[in-house]
N, C-alpha and C positions, 0 to 999 in steps of 0.2 A: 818810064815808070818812076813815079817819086823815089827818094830812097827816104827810110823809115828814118826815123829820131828815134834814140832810148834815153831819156832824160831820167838820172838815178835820181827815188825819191831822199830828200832831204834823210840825212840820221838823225834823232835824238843825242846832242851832247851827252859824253861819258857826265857821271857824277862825283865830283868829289865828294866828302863831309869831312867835317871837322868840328872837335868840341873846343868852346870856350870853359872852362874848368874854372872857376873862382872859389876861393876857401879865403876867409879872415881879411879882407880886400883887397886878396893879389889875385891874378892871374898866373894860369900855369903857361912858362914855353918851354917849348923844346925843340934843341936843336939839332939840325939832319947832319947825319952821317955818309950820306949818299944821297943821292947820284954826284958825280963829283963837281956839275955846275950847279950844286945845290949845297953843298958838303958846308958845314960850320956858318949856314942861315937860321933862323928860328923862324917855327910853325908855330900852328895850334896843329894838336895830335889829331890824326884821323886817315882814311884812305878810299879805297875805292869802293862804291856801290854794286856789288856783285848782283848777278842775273838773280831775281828771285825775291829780293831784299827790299825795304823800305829804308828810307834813310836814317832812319831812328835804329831800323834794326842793324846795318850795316855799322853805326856809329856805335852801337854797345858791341858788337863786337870787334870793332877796333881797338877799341878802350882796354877792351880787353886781354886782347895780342900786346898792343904796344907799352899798355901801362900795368896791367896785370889788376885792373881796378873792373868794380860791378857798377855802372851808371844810369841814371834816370836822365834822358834825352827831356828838354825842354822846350824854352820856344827859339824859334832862329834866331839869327844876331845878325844884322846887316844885309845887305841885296845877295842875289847870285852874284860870284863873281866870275867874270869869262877866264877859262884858261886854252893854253894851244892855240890860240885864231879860231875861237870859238866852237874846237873839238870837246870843249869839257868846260863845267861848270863849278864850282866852291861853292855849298852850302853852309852856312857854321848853322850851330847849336848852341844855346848855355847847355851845360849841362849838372849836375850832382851827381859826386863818390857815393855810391851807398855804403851800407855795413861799416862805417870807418875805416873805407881801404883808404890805402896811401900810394899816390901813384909812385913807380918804379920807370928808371926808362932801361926797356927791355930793348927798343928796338933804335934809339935816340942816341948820340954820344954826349950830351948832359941835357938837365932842367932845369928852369929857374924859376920861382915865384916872385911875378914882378907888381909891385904896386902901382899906382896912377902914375907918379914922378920919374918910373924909371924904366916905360915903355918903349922910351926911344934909345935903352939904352946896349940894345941889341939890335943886329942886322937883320930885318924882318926878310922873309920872302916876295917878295912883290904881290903875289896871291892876298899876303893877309893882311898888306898894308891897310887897305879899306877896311878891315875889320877892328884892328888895332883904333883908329880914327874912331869906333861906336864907344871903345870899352871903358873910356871914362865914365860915362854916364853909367854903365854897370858897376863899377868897383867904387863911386859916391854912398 
């Protein structure tokens, strides 16, 4: 008697998101506080796509945990980018503060507005290196 295969079908990579935040021609980063092989890197703010959510909705409510801001999701900013061995994906956003909130880092150990010139002048993540590479041409 053959003996059967069970081949698991493929999952859906998890979803990151994350915003690009521009005000006056900087960019917002911010930098993590954890996990500790991440601790004292800089991101763009954002987390994870929970069961239920769209990534736009996922990304105003992050905005909203982490910076304590109301945001208008926009259009993407750069490719997917693979994370884990291809367990999860990085989507960015541009996005817009509405009502003139002012982001806070609630969940961050500081932030910076950084202009065109002074991109490289923090330790990116490896995740948002490729995105950091688009943002020129945004903050022109």
């Amino acid at each position: 008697m053959p003996s059967e295969q069970y081949v698991k079908a493929p999952s859906s990579p998890r979803v990151i998101v994350a915003a690009v935040i521009i005000a006056g021609g900087r960019v917002l980063a911010c930098q993590r506080s954890s996990p500790p092989e991440a601790a004292g890197k800089w991101e763009f703010p954002g987390g994870k796509v929970e069961r239920g959510e769209t990534d736009q909705q996922a990304l105003a409510r992050e905005c909203r945990e982490e910076l304590g801001i109301s945001v208008e999701v926009g259009a993407r900013v750069g490719p997917d980018v693979p994370l884990a061995h291809g367990r999860a994906v990085l989507r960015v956003f541009a996005v817009e503060v509405l009502d003139g909130g002012v982001p806070e880092a609630l969940e961050h150990a500081a932030m910076r507005w950084l202009a065109v010139d002074q991109l490289d002048s923090v330790p990116w993540l490896p995740a948002d290196v490729p995105i950091v590479a688009e943002l020129p041409a945004l903050l022109a």
